[in-house]
SEBALUM-965638 format. One record per residue (C-alpha): residue number from 1; x, y, z. Coordinates in Angstrom, 3 decimals, m for minus. Layout:
(NUM,(X,Y,Z))
...
END
This chain:
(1,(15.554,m54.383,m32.335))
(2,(15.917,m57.100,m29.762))
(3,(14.805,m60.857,m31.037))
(4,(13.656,m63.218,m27.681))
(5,(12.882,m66.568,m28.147))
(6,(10.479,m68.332,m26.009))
(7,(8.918,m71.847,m25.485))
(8,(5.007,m71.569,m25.833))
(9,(2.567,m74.758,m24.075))
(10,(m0.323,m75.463,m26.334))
(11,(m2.771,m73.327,m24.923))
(12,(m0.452,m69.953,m25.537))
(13,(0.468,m71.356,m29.330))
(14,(m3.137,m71.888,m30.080))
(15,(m3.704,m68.269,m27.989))
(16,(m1.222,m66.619,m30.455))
(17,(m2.094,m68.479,m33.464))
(18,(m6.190,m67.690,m33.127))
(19,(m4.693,m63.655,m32.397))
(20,(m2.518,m63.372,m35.242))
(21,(m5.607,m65.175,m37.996))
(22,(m8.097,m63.043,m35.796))
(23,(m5.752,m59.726,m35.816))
(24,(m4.175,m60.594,m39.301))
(25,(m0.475,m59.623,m37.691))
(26,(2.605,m61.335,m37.626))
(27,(3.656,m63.532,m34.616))
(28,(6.114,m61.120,m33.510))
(29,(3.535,m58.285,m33.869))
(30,(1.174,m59.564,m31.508))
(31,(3.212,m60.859,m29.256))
(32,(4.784,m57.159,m29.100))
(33,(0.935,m55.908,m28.827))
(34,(0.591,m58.134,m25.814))
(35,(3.906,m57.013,m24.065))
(36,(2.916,m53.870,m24.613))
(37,(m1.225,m54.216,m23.733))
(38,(0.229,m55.954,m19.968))
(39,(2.824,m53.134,m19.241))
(40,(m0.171,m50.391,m19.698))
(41,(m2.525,m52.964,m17.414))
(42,(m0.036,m53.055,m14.879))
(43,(0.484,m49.358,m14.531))
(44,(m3.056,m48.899,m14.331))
(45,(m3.416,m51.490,m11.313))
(46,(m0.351,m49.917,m9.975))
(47,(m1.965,m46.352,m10.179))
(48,(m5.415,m47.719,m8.972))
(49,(m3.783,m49.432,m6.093))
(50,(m1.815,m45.847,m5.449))
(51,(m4.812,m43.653,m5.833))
(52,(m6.440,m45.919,m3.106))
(53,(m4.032,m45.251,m0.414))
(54,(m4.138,m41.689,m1.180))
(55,(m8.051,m41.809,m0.777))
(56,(m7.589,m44.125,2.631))
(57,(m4.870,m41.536,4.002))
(58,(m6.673,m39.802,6.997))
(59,(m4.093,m36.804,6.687))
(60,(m4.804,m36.332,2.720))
(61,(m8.265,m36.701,2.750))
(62,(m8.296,m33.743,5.537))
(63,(m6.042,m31.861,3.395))
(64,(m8.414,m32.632,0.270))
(65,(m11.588,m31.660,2.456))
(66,(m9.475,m28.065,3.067))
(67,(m8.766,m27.605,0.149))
(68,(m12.147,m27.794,m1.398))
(69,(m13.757,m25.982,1.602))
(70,(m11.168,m23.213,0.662))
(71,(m12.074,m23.684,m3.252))
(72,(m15.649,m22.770,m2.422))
(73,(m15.451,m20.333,m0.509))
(74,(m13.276,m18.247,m3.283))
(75,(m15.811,m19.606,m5.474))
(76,(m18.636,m17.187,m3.598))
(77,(m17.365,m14.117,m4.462))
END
């Protein structure tokens, strides 16, 4: 396991000290929580932000429209 050491202002100390009484886990424990809570946020703003040029891509959405037109009409029978 890899150790980092880091310089905290106030507000983050008082931050991690109110998570860790709040949370009743170790520094190093919520500090890995929170590492691990922002790399899942980022993905999912990174997806999002994905997913919304798919949905503004003129050439996908027609492709999209086709493909559901296509969907429904196999659906009929």
């Amino acid at each position: 396991m890899t150790q980092l050491a880091i310089r905290l202002n106030k507000d983050s100390e008082e931050s991690l000290d109110r998570l860790v009484t709040r949370l009743g886990r170790t520094r190093s424990d919520v500090v890995r929580l929170a590492i691990e809570a922002f790399d899942r946020a980022t993905l999912i703003e990174r997806m999002k932000a994905d997913a919304q040029l798919v949905r503004d891509d003129p050439a996908d959405r027609a492709e999209t429209n086709a493909v559901l037109a296509d969907m429904s009409q196999r659906r009929a029978w």
